[in-house]
Backbone as a ProteinNet text record, in pm:
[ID]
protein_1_A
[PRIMARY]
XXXXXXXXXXXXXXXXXXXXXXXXXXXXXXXXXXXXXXXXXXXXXXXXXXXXXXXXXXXXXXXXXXXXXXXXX
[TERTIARY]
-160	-194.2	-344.8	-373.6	-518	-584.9	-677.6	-731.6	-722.1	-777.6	-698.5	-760.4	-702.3	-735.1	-879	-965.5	-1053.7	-1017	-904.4	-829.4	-837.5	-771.3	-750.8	-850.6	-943	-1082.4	-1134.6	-1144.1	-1245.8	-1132.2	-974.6	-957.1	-972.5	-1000.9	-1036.3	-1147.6	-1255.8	-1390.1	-1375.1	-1291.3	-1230.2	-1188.6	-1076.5	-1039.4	-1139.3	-1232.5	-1305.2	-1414.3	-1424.2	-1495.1	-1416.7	-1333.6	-1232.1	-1177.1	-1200.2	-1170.3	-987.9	-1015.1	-866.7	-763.9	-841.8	-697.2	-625.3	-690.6	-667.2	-534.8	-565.9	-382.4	-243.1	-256.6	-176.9	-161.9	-297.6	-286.7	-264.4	-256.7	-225.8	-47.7	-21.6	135.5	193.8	113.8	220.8	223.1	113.8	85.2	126.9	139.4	198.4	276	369.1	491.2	591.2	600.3	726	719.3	531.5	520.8	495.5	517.6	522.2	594.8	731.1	898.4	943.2	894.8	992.4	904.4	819.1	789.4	839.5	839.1	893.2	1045.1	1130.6	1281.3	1271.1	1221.7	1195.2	1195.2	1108.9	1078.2	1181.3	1246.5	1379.7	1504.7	1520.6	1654.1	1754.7	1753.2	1875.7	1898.1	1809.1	1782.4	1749	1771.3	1703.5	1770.8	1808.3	1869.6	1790.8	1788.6	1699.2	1633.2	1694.4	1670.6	1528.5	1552.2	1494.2	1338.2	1352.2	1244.6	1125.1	1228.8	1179.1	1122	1184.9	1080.2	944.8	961	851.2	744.4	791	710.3	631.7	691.4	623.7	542.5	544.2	490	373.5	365.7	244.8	166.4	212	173.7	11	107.2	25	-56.4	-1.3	-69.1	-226.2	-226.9	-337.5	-430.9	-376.6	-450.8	-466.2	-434.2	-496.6	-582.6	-618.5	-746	-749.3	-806.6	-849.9	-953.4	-1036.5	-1155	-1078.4	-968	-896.6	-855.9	-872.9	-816.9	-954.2	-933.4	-1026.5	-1006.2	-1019.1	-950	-966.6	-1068.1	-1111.9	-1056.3	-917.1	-874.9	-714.6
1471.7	1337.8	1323.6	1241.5	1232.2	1110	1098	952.2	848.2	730.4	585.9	594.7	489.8	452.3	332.7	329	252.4	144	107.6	-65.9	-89.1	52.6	33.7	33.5	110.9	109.3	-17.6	-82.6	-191.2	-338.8	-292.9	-419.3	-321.7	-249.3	-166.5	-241.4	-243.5	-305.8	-449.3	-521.5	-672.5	-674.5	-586	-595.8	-603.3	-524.1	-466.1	-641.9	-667.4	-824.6	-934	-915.8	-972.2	-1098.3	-1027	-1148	-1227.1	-1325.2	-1378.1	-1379.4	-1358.8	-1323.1	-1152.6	-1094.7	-933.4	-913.2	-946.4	-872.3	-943.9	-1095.2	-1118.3	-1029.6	-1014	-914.1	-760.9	-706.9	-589.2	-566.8	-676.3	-673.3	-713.2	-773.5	-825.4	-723.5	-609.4	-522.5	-399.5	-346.6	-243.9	-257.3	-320.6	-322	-214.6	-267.6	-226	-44.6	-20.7	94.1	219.2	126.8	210.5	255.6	140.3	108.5	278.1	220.2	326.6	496.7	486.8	652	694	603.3	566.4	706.5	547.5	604	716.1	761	861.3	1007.2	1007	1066.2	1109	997.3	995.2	956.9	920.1	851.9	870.5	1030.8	1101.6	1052.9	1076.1	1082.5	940.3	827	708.8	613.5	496.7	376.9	288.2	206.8	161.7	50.9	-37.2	-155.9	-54.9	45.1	73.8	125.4	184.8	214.5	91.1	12.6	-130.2	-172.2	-202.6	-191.8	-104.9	43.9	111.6	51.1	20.5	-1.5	-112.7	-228.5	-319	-307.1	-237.3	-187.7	-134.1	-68.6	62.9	-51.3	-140.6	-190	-348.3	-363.6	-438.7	-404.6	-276.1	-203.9	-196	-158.7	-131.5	-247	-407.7	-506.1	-524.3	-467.5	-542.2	-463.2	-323.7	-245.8	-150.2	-214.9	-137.4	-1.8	-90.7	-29.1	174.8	212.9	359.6	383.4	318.9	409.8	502.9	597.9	643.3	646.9	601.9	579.5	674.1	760.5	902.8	1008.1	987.8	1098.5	1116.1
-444.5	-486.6	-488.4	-570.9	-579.2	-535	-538.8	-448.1	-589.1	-519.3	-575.3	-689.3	-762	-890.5	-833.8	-1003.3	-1002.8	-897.7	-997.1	-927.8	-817.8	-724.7	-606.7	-493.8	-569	-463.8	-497.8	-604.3	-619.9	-474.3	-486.9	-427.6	-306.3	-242.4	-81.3	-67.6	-191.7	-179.3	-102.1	-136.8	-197	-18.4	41.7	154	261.2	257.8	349.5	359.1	229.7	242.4	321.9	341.7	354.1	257.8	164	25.7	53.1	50.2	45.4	-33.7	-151.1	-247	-244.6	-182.2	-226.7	-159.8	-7.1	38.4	-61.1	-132.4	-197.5	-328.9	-373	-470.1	-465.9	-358.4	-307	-329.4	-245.9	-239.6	-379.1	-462.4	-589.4	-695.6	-632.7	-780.3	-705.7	-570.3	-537.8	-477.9	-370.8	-340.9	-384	-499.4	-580.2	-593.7	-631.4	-676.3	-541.9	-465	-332.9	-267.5	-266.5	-228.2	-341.2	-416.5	-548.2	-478.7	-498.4	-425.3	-332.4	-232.7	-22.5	-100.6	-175	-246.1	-268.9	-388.5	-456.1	-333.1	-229.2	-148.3	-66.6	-23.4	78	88.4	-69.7	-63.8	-19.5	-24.2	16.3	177.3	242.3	398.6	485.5	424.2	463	381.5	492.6	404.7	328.7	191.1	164.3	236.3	316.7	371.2	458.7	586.6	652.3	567.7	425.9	338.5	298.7	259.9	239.9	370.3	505.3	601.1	608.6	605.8	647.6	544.5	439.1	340.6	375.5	428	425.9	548.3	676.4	770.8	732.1	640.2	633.1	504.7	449.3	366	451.6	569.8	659.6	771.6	829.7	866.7	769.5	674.6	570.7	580.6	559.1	550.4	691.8	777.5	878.8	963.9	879.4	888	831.8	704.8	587.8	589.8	724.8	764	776.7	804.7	837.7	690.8	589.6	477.4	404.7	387	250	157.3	57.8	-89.2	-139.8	-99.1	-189.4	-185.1	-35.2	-23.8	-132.7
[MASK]
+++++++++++++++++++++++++++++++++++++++++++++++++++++++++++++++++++++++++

């Protein structure tokens, strides 16, 4: 995998300000595209409800310290 898209670094930028709209915009534009990889990854091995959790775990985890991601990696 390769590091983030433009998009995603500019809203990392956005987080790290602590801009207020970004974690809403985080979740409305990746959620879905994250849930579906999570799936993709484990479906076989993992119920979806529990996917859909981790997801949303690692998803808040993120906003609530952005400051540990590198986008570059």
């Amino acid at each position: 995998m390769s590091g983030a898209s433009e998009w995603e670094k500019e809203l990392h930028e956005r987080l790290l300000r602590s801009d207020p709209v970004a974690p809403s915009e985080l979740a409305e534009r990746l959620y879905d595209t994250v849930l579906s990889e999570v799936g993709m990854a484990f479906a076989k091995e993992t119920d979806r409800d529990i996917l859909a959790d981790a997801t949303s775990e690692a998803l808040i985890n993120y906003l609530k310290q952005p400051e540990k991601y590198d986008p570059d990696l």
